[in-house]
N, C-alpha and C positions, 0 to 999 in steps of 0.2 A: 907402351904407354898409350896408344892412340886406341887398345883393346879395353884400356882402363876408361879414357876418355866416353867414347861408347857405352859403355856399362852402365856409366852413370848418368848419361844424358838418356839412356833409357830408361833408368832407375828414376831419375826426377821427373819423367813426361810420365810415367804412370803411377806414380803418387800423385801426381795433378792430377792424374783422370780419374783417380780413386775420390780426391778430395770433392774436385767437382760433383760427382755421381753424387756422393754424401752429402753434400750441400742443397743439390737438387732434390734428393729423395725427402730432406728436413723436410725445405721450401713447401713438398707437396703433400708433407705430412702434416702441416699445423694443422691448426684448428682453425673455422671457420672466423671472419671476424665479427667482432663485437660491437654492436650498438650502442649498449648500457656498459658499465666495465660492473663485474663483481657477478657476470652472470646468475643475472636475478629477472624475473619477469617484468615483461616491457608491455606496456600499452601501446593500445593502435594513437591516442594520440601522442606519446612521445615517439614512434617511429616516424610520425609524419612531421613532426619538429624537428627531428635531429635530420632527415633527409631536406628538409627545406631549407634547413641548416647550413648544407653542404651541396646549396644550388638546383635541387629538384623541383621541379615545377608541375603543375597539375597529378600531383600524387593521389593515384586512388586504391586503397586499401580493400582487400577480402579477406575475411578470415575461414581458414580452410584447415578444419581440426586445429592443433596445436600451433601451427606455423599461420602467418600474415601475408600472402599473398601479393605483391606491390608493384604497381606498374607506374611509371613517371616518368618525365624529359628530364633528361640531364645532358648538357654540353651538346643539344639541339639533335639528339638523340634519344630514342623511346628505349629505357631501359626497365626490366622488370626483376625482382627478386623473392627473395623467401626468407622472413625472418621467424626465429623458434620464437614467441611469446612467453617460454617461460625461462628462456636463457638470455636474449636478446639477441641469439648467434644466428649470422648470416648460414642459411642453409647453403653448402658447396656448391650442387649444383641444382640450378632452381629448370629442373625437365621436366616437369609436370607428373613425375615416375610417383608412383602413392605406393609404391611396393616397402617404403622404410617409413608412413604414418603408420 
């Protein structure tokens, strides 16, 4: 009985780390987020609405090819990103990489 026991407390600790693993791999799969919903093209001044929006302060806008460029305070912290202008999607990750403009 206690071989049975075993078995399955093995068998449930690694569906849990099956399900986790899966969970995590979604999480890091989505898509970027969205600014505008309906990904459709976004103006530099609605990016800089919708971030003042949600507490940004001294927002200042580049446009660099197809993506927006943005650097601002938020939560007393200088935060900078990458938004697509004609998706409104937050670029992943905003490295300054031009290897995927």
């Amino acid at each position: 009985m206690q071989k049975l026991n075993g078995k399955l407390l093995w068998s449930i600790i690694g569906i849990s780390v099956l399900s986790a693993t899966a969970g995590l791999m979604t999480a890091t799969g989505q898509q970027a987020a969205v600014l505008n919903s309906g990904d459709r093209p976004i103006s530099e001044a609605q990016v800089r609405e919708k971030l003042q929006s949600e507490g940004w302060s001294n927002v200042q806008i580049v446009q660099d090819g197809k993506y927006f460029r943005v650097t601002g305070y938020r939560y007393g912290k200088t935060e900078k990103l990458a938004v697509d202008s004609q998706t409104g999607r937050l670029r992943a990750n905003d490295d300054d990489d031009d290897d995927d403009d």
